[in-house]
N, C-alpha and C positions, 0 to 999 in steps of 0.2 A: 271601028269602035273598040277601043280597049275594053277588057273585061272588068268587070267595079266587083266582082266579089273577092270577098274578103279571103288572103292569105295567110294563111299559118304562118307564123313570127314569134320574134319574141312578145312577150307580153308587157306591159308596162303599164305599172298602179296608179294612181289618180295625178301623185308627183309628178309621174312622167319616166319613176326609176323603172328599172325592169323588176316584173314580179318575180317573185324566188317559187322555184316552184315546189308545193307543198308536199311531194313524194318527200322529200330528206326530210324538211319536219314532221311530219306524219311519223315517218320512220323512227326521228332523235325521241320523239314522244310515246311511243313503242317502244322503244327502249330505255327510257327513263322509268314506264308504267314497268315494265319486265324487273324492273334491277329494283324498282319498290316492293311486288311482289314479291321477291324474293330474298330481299330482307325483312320485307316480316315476315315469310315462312321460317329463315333462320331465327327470327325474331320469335315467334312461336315454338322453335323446335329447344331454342334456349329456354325461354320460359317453362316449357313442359319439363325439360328437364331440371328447373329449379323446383317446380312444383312434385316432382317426383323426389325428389331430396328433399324437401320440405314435408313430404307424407310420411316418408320412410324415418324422418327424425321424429316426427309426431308420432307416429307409429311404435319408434323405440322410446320414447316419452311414457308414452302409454302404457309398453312392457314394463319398462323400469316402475312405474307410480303402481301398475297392478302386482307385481312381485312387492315393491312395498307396502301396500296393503295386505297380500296372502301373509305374508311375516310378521306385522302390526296384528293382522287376528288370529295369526297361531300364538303370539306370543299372548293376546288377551287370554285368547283358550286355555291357553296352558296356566294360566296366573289363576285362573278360573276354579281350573281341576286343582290346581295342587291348593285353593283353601278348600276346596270341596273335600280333599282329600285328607287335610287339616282338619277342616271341621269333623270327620266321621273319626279318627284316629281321637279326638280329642274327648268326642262324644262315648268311642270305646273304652276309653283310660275312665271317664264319670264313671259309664256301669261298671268297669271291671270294679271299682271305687267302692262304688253303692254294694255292688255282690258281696265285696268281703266282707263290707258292715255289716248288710246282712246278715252274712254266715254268724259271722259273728256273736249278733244278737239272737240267732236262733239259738245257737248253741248255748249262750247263756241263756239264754229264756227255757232250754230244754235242762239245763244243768240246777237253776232254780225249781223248776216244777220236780225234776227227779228231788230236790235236796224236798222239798217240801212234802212230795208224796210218801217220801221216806219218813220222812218227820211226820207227818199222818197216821201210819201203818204203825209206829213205835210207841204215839199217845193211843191208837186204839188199841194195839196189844196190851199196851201199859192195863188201860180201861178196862180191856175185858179181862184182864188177871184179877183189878180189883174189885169187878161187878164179880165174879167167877168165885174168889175168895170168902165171900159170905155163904155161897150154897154150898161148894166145896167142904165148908165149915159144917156147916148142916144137914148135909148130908152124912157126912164122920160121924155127927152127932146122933143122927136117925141109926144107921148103921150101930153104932155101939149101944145106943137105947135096946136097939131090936134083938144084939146079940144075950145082951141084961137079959131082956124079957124072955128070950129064951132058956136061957138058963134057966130062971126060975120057973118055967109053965111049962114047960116041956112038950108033951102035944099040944097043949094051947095055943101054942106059940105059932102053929102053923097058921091059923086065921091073921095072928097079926105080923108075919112073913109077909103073906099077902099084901098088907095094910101096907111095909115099908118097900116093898118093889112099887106098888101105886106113889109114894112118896117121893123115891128115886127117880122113878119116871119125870114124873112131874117137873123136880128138882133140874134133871138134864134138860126138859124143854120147857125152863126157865130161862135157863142159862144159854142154851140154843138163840132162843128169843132175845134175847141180850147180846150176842154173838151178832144177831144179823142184824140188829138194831145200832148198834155201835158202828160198827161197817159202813154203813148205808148213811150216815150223815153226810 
């Protein structure tokens, strides 16, 4: 009796062809997965590297827009200070302005009040010469009465000595009175 189990042969698909056997495709598909793989790891390693040049331009983007603006607000600044700096120089030239007005009006104002006080002291001297003039006057008068009377009374005369130093008196702080009364307006 022959033996009916089965022998290892070629293999043959439903057709009737011979099977291929799936080691080489297995393999062709391993290496078609392999060569995928590693084109997109070159595929990633390009990209990374555009994206690294793409950072690094954004990046110098960035410097250049911030250096333009540091220079956009120095130059405000600076536009800033220099009316700041206008303005106070402008503000100095008013007062220096105003000061010498000032001065000016002081000194006239003190150059009126001299001319005036002057002209004051000249009508009260004037004043007190002509208040002064009358007792001055009357006194001369007492004075030469008193001399008369002497003459003729001779001791008599000293009672009314007396009488004309009381007169004289008087007479001076009259005049006195007049002095300080004149002044003092």
């Amino acid at each position: 009796m022959p033996d009916q189990s089965p022998k290892p042969g070629l293999g043959v698909d439903s057709a009737g062809g011979p099977v291929i056997d799936p080691t080489q495709n297995v393999l062709d598909l391993v290496e078609a997965a392999i060569r995928r793989q590693d084109d997109l790891r070159d595929s990633d390693r390009r990209l990374a590297e555009v994206e690294r040049q793409h950072a690094k331009e954004i990046a110098d983007l960035r410097a250049v827009h911030a250096r333009e603006l540091r220079e956009q607000e120095a130059e405000r600044i600076n536009a800033i200070r220099t009316v700041d700096v206008n303005a106070v120089q402008r503000a100095a030239e008013v007062s220096a302005a105003q000061a010498q007005t000032l001065a000016a009006q002081v000194t006239q104002s003190a150059e009126a009040l001299r001319t005036q006080v002057q002209a004051a002291a000249t009508a009260s001297n004037i004043a007190l010469a002509a208040a002064l003039d009358p007792i001055q006057k009357a006194i001369d008068d007492l004075r030469r009465a008193q001399y008369e009377a002497q003459g003729k009374q001779g001791q008599q005369g000293e009672s009314r000595l007396n009488l004309g130093a009381v007169f004289g008196g008087i007479a001076v702080l009259v005049s006195i009175i007049i002095l300080v009364m004149t002044l003092f307006r």
